[in-house]
N, C-alpha and C positions, 0 to 999 in steps of 0.2 A: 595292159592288164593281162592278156593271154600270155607273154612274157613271163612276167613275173609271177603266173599259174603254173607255167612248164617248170620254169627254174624249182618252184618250191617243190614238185611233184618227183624232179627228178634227186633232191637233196634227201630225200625219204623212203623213193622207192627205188634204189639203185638195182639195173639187171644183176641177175646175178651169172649170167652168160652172156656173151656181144651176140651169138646167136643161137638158135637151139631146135635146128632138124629135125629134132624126133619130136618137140609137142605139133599134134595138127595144124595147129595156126600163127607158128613160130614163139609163143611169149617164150621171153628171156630169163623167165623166173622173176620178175619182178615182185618182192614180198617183202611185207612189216610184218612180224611177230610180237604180239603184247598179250598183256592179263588184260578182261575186260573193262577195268579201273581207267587203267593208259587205254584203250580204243575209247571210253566215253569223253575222257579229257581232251585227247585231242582230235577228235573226229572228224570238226572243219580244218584241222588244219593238217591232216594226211587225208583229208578228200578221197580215201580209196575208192573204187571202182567196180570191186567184189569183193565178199566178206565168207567168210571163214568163220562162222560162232559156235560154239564147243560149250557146253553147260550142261548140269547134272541133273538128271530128271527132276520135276516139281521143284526148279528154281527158273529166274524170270529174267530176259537180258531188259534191264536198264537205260532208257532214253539212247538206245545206242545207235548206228548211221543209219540213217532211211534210203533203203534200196529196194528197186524192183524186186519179187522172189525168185526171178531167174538169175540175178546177179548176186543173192544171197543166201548160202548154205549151213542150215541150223541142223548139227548136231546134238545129240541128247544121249550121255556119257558120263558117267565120275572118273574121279582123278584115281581112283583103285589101281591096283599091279595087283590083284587077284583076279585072275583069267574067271576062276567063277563066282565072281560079285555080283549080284544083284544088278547092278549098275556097270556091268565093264563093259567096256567097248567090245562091240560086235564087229566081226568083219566086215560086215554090210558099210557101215562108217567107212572104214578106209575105203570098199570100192565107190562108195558114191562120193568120196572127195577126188579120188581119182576121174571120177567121170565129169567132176566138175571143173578141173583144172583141164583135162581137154576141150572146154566148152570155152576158154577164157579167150577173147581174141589177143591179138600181138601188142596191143597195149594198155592190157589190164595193169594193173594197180591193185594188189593183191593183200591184205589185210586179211592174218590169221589170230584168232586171240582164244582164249577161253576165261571163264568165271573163275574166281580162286585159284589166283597161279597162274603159272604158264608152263608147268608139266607134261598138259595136252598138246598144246600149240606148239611147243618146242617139239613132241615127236611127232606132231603132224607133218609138222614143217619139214622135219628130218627127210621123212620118209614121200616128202614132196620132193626137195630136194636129189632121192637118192635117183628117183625115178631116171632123173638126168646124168648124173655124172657120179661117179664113182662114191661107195659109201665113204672113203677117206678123204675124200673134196668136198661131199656132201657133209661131213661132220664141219671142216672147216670153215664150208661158207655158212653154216648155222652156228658158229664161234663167230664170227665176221660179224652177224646178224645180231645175235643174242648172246652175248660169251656169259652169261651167268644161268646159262638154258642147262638144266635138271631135264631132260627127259621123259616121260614119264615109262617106263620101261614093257607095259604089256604092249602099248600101244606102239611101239614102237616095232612089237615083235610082230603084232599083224601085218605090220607096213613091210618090215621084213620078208613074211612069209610070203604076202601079195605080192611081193616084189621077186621071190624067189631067189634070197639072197646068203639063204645059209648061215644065221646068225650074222654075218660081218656086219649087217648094220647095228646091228645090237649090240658087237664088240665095239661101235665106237663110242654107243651112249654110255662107254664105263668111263670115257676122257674129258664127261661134263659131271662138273662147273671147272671150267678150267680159267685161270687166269691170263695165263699166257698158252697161246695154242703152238704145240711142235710137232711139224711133221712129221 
């Protein structure tokens, strides 16, 4: 049975680097990116390990994984690209996702989603991604991941700035939704 628990685990949650020196604890970026629709349907069967949930204030996440609170990070954000919305993402979000993916040990199982879409989780993830490797590998392996990932573009710019990347991340989310991805 443990077998065939590894095998399913690794058919879902492929690294996305063989190694990776710069997180604390080595993870390889292992991550699923979904709408919160696809994380309730299939929940037992990507068994994530830590959760990533992104939802817009006075909305409710839905029967979804049951996980310690230290292995689960609840966001509260809309889907807005109006920097001054009511509801847009604060920088605080990106740095506590960042602190949270430092906390992740080397064989987490990583599951990002959000409520309505996946605008959020697509540039959270970006911008988890860029952390590691280059904003132009990091777009690709978030094409690899999600080739039908929309961005959502302010959030993308925090992850940006936190990251201290001078737009170029945010030059990449003009190349989603891309069908075929070209370097």
């Amino acid at each position: 049975m443990a077998l065939a628990v590894q095998a399913l685990e690794s058919t879902h949650f492929q690294p996305v680097l063989s190694t990776n020196p710069v997180h604390p604890n080595g993870w390889p970026v292992r991550l699923v990116v979904s709408s919160q629709t696809e994380a309730r349907h299939n929940r037992a069967l990507w068994a994530p390990t830590h959760l990533i949930s992104i939802r817009a204030p006075g909305t409710r996440l839905l029967s979804m994984i049951d996980l310690p609170p230290e292995r689960h990070l609840e966001l509260h954000f809309g889907d807005t690209t109006d920097p001054d919305a009511r509801d847009a993402a604060p920088l605080q979000a990106i740095e506590a996702t960042f602190a949270f993916i430092d906390s992740l040990p080397e064989d987490a199982n990583l599951l990002i989603h959000c409520l309505r879409g996946i605008g959020r989780s697509t540039a959270l993830s970006l911008g988890v991604l860029a952390r590691y490797v280059a904003p132009e590998k990091a777009a690709s392996s978030l094409h690899a991941l999600r080739p039908e990932a929309k961005p959502n573009r302010h959030v993308l710019g925090l992850c940006d700035a936190a990251l201290g990347l001078k737009g170029k991340l945010v030059k990449q989310a003009l190349r989603f939704p891309a069908k075929v991805w070209k370097d």
